[in-house]
C-alpha positions as CSV (number, residue, x, y, z in Angstrom):
1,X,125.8,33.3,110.4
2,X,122.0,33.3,109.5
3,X,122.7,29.4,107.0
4,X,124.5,27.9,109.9
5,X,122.3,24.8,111.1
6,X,123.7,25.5,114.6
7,X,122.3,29.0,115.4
8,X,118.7,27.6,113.8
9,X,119.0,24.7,115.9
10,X,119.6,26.8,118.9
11,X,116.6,28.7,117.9
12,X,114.3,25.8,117.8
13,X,115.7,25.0,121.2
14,X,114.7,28.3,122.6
15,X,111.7,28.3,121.3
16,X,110.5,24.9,122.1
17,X,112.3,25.6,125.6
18,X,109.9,28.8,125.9
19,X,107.1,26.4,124.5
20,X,107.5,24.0,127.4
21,X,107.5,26.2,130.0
22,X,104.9,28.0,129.0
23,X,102.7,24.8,128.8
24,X,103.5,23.5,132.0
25,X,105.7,20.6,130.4
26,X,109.0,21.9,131.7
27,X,109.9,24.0,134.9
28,X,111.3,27.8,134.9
29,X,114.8,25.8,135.6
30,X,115.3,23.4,133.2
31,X,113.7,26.2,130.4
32,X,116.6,28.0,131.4
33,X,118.6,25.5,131.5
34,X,118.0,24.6,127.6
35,X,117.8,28.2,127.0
36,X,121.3,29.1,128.3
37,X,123.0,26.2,126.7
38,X,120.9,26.9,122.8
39,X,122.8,30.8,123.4
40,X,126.2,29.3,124.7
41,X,125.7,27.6,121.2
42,X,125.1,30.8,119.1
43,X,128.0,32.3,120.5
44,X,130.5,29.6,120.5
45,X,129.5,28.8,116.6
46,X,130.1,32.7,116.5
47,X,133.5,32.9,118.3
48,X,134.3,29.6,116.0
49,X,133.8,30.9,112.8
50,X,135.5,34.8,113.4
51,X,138.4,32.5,114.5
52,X,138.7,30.9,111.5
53,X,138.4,33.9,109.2
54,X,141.5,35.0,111.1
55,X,143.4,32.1,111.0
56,X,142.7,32.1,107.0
57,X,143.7,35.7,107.4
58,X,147.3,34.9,108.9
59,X,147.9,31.9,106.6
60,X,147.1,34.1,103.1
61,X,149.2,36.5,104.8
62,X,152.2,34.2,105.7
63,X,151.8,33.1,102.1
64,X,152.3,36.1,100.7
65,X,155.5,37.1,103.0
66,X,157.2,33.9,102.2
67,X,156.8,34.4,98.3
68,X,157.7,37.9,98.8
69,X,161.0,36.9,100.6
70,X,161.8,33.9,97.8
71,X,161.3,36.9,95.0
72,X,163.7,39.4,97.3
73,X,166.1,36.3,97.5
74,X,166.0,35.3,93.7
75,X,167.1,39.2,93.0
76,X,169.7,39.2,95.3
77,X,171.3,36.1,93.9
78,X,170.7,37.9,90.4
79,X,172.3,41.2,90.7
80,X,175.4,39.9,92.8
């Protein structure tokens, strides 16, 4: 999670979002405002990629039931 370019841009954008309010250049409520959305970003690119290790889970695993049925099949067929 530490390579993706989404959680490092969201880091820039709470720092610079910290950096602007603390220089005068923003108000407390749009800093929070760019805060809240950069961490909304971390933990969407989070919930995004756990989701996809899953769904590479299920496939691999619905691969590996459907080969297993075809060999139980091609044994049937065999000994009967």
């Amino acid at each position: 999670m530490k390579q993706s370019k989404t959680v490092w841009a969201s880091v820039v954008s709470l720092v610079g979002a910290i950096a602007a309010v603390c220089t005068g250049d923003a108000t407390l409520a749009e800093g929070l405002q760019i805060g809240v959305t950069a961490i909304l970003a971390i933990f969407l690119r989070h919930s995004m990629a756990k989701t996809k290790d899953s769904a590479d889970a299920a496939a691999s695993a619905a691969i590996s039931a459907e080969s297993s049925v075809k060999l139980a099949k091609g044994s049937k067929k065999k000994g009967g």
